[in-house]
Each structure stands twice: as C-alpha cells, then as structure tokens.
N, C-alpha and C positions, 0 to 999 in steps of 0.2 A: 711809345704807342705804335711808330711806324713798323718795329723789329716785329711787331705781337701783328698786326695786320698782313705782314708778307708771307709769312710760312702758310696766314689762313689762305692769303689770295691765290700760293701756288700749291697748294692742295687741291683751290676750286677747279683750276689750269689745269691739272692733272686728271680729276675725277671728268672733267669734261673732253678732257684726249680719249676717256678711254672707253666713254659712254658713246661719244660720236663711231666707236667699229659699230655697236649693233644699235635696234631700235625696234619696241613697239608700236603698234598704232592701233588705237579704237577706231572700229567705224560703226554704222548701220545704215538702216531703210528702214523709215515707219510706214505704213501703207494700208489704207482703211477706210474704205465707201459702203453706199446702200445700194443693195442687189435685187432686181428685181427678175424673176423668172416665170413663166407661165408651164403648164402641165406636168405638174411635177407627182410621182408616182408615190410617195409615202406619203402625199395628200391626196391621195383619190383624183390625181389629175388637177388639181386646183393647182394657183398661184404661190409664189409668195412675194413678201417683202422684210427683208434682214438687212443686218450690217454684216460684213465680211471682210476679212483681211487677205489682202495680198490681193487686189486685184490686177496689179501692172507688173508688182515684184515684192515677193515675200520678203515680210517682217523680218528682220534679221539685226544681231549685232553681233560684233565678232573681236578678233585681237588676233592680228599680225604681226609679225615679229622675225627680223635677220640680224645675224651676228656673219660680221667677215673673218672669216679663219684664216686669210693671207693668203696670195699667192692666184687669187681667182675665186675661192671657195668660198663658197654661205653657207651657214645653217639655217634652215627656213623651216616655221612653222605659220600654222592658221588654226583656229580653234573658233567655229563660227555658229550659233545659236539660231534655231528657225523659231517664231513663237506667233501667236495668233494676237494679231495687237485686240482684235475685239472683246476679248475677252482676258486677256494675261494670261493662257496657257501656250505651254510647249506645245510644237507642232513635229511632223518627223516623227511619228509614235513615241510622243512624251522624250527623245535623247533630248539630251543637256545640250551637245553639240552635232544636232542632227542635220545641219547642211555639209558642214564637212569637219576632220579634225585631223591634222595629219602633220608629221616633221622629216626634214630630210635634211638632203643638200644639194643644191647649185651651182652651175657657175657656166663657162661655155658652152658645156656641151650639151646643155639643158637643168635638166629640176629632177629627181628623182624622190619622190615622198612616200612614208607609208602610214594608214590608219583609215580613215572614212572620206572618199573622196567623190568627185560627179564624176559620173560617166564622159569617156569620149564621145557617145550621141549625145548628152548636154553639153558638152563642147559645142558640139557640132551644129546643134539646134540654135545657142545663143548667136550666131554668127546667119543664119540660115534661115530662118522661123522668123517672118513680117512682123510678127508681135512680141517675141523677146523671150516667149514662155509667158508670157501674161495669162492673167485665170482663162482667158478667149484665144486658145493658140492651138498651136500643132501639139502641145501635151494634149489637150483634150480629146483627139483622135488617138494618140498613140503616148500614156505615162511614160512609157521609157527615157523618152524622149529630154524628161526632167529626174531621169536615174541618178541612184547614187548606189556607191558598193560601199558594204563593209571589209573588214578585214584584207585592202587592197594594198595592191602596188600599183604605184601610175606614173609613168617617165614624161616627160613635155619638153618641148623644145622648139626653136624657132629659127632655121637656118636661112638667110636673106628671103623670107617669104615664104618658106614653103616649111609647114607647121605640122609636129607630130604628137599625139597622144594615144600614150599606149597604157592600156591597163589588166591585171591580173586580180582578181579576189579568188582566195579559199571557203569563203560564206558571204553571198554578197546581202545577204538578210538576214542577218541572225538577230540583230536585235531589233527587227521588227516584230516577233516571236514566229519569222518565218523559218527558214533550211539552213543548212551550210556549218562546217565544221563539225561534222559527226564524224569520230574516230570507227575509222575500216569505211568510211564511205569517202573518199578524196573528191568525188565529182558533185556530190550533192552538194547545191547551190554555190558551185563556182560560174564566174563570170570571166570572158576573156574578150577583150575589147579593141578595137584598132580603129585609127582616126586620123587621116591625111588630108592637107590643105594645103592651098595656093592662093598666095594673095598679088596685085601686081595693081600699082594705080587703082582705078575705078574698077576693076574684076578679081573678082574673088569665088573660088570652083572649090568644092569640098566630098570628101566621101568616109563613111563608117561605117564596120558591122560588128556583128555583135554575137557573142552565142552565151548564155544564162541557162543554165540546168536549176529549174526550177524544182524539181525532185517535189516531195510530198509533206507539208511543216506536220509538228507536234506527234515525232515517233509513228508516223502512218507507212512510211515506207515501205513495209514490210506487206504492207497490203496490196500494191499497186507492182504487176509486173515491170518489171526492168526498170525501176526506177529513177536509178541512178542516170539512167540515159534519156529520162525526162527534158526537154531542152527545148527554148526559141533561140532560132535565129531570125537575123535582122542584116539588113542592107540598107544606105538610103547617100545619096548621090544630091548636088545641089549644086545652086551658083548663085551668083546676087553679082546685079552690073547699075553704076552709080553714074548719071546722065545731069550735072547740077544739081539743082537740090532732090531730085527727083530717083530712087532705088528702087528698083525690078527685084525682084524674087522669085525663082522655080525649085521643085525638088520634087523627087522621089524615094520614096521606100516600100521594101518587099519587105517582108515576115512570114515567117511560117512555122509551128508548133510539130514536135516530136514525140512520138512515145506516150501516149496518153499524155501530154501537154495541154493547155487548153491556150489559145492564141485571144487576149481579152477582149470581145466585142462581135466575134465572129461567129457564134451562137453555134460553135463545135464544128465549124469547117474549119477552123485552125491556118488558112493561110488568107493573104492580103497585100494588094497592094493598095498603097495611100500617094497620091497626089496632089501638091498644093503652087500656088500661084499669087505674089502679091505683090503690091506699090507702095512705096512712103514717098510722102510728099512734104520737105520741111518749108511749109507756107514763109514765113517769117522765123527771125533769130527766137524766136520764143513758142512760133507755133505751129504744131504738126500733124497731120492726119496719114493714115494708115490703113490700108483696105485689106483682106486676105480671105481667100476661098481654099477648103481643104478637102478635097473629095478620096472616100476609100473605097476600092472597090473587093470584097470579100466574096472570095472566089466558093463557085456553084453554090450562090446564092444569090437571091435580089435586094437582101439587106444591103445598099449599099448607101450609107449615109453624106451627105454635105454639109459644110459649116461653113457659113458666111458673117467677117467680123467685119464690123468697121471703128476706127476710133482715133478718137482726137485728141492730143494733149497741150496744152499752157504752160509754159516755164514762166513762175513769175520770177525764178532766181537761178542760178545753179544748182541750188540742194531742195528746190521746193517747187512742185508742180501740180496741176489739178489735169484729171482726165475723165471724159465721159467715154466711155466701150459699149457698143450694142453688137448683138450675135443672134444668128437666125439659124437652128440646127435643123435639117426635112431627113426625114428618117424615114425608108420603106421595109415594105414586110416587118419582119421582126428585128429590124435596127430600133433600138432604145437611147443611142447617143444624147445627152444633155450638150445646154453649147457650155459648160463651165467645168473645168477641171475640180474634182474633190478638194482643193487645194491646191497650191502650185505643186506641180510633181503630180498630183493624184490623175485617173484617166475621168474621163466624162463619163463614160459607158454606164449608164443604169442608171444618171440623173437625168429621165424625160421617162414617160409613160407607152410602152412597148408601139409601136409603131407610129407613134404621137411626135408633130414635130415639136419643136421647145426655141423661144422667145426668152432672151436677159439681156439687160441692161446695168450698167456698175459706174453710179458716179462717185469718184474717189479722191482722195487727196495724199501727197504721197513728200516724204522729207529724209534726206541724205545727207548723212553725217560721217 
C-alpha cells in the first residue's frame, strides 16, 4: 500500500512545483445604489428615482494571471469584464472584456502589454481625482479622464518613485462602432498618450497629455475636410499632499479640439480649461468623507459649469462597504452638465436640462472580491 501511495504523493510534489511558477486569480466589485436626480432633460426637466450601478466603482469581474519565464521575466495577462449589476448587462458597449484585456511581459524594467487597456489619464485620475472616478467625479466634467484604447500598446513602470505610462493605439474605438484602423488612413482614431509621476512620503505630483484623432465613425470621413487631422488634445497637471488622516487635492487640465473636432461640453468653442480642488478626511479605521469642487472654465464663453460632491463611506469590512454621494451641478448660459457620469467612464455633458442646474444623490452598497 505504502509503494502505491508514494509515486501518487510525488506526483502531487511535483504538479505543485510547477503550478507555484505561475497563477490566476479571480477578482471583482459589485456596486449598486438608488439614484436620485432632479431636472433631467429626456423628462421634460423633471426628476427621477432608479437603481444604478457603479456608483463608487464599476461592476467588474476579471482573471489575472502571471507565469515566471526565469531569469526576472513574466508573462502577464488581465481579462477584465465591466457589467451593469442592475440589470446583468454588459457595460463598455456590450465587449465581453471592455475594462481591459491585454498580455505581455514584465519584469525590471517595467510591464509592456498589448490589447484594450486605460488610459494614462485614467492612470492619472485614479491617483488625483478626490473621488476615485466615482459616478460624482472628475469623469463627469471631462470622460476621458475614465478612457480606454483599443488596439493599444502601453509600457508601465515604476523606478523608486517616480512612475511612467506610456501608451500608443492604432484605433482607440473601434469597437465602440466608433474610428480607427481603416486601411490607407493610419491617423484615424489613433491615440498617443504620456504619463509621468512622483511619489515621495506624504506628496505625490503628477502630469499627462494626451492627443486622440477622433476623425469621423461609420465611413463619413470622406465628407469632413482633413479628417484625418481631426484631433483633442489634452494636458492636466496635479498633486495630492497627505497631512494624518487628512489628503488635499489640486489639479488642472487644458483641452483643446482640432480640425472640425468638437471638444465635448463646450457648445463648439472647442477649448477648455478644468480646475478642481478637494479633501478626504479618514474620520475612523472604517469611516470616511470626502468633499470635491470641479470648476471648467470653456473659453469665449460664459458656459462655464461647477460641480460640488460630497460623500461618505462605512467600511463594515475590507471587501464590503455602504456609501451615501450628493452632488450639486450650476450650470450657466448654455452649460447642460449633469452631476453624474453616463456610467463610469461616460461624460455628464447633456444629463441636466440646458442651462438648468441638476441635484443627485446615490446611496449604495458596494462588495470586493
């Protein structure tokens, strides 16, 4: 009996040598409150009241995965699912894996991956932005801010502190059914991205821009002069300084639209700059509030909107928390800003009723696995 049990037991020994080089891991975020909003435009100005998902951080599940090739080197991949938990549909226009999906490899010198990946300003933002990209953030003044590219390259790395992401896409929309990857058009809807950071103690300084040739979706191009040179760029500068439980927040960013571009929010002035300024306050090991003011000011004109969030979150655990978010959007002239992103990732722009300011509030409950 003992002869019959040793060959099995160093089989196990073995199969577990060889399992321990690589590993997957499941994770997610379920995330799902009631939203209430006031002058909302596809009701005649009226109110509502919904359920809604993602209002602190989108619904997601995903699978991670590194194999050590020897010598320093990983293969790394992520394959990461965005979904609307209120209802069980796909989020990210219906992809399978529309937060990200991408494989490469690692090791010193950084991460090198290619497939669907966030932008360096969603780098940039997660680190910068008082509310994390919450539905009540700096996405809602400015989507990009929660970008992602298709068909990219994106290098990362992290030298004692001081942090780079760089990214290149060939169509950074294609499967939105927006631009990019049209044969004999190489610029249309390429994305080229750069993102530089400093961390040290309690201060942390950041900066990225960004240029996205938006060109003309579904074969129009041909209609719109110089298309292909259709283009926003972007800038945006930040810092965040940590005083005990207590984190400051500032930043800016420029944008400006090219070539029959349209810059979104700016009612066809096409440039902008956005300013924002905020405080966390971790009261207790469990409980935290959060203030943030984002003001844009869109040049030769008086549209210039504000967004004031506040909100508080409960840790009753590590992976389970309850949050209440209120947000106060004042919109002049023809600013229409909403305080709530379409989505995480989506822009606010055109959720509030044309010069109407807009009132929401989202208490939610949110679980990480």
């Amino acid at each position: 009996m003992n002869f019959k049990v040793l060959p099995i037991a160093a089989a196990v020994m073995l199969s577990t040598s060889a399992f321990a080089q690589s590993s997957v891991t499941l994770y997610g975020v379920l995330d799902v409150g009631v939203q209430y909003r006031t002058g909302l435009p596809t009701a005649g100005g009226k109110s509502s009241l919904d359920m809604t998902s993602g209002g602190m951080a989108g619904s997601r599940w995903g699978l991670r995965g590194t194999e050590d090739l020897g010598g320093g080197l990983k293969g790394v991949f992520v394959l990461e699912n965005g979904f609307n938990l209120d209802t069980g549909t796909s989020a990210q226009n219906n992809r399978l894996f529309g937060r990200k999906a991408y494989v490469g490899l690692a090791g010193n010198w950084g991460q090198l991956t290619l497939g669907r990946h966030e932008t360096p300003a969603f780098d940039f933002a997660l680190q910068f932005d008082p509310m994390v990209l919450a539905n009540y953030s700096l996405a809602t003044q400015d989507g990009a801010f929660a970008g992602r590219a298709d068909n990219s390259i994106k290098y990362s790395a992290n030298f004692s502190g001081v942090t780079v992401n760089a990214l290149y896409s060939f169509g950074a929309n294609t499967g939105g059914g927006g631009w990019g990857e049209v044969p004999g058009k190489a610029k249309l809807g390429a994305e080229s991205s750069l993102g530089l950071g400093y961390a040290s103690g309690p201060f942390a300084v950041g900066v990225v821009v960004d240029q996205i040739n938006v060109g003309a979706p579904n074969g129009t191009v041909a209609r719109i002069p110089k298309s292909d040179d259709m283009k926003i760029r972007r800038a945006a500068l930040a810092g965040s300084y940590a005083v005990g439980p207590v984190k400051m927040y500032a930043g800016y960013r420029w944008a400006k639209a090219y070539s029959f571009a349209t810059l979104p929010g700016t009612d066809g002035k096409n440039s902008s700059n956005l300013y924002w300024l905020g405080l966390g306050y971790q009261i207790t090991p469990a409980f935290a509030m959060t203030g943030a003011a984002y003001y844009q000011d869109v040049r030769g004109s008086g549209a210039d909107p504000w967004t004031f969030v506040l909100s508080a979150d409960y840790a009753f655990s590590k992976r389970t928390d309850a949050y209440w978010n209120l947000s106060y959007a004042m919109n002049r002239e023809g600013s229409n800003m909403g305080v709530a992103a379409t989505g995480i990732g989506g822009s606010g722009y055109g959720t509030a009723a044309i010069g109407a300011n807009q009132f929401g509030t989202t208490i939610g409950l949110r679980h990480k696995f």
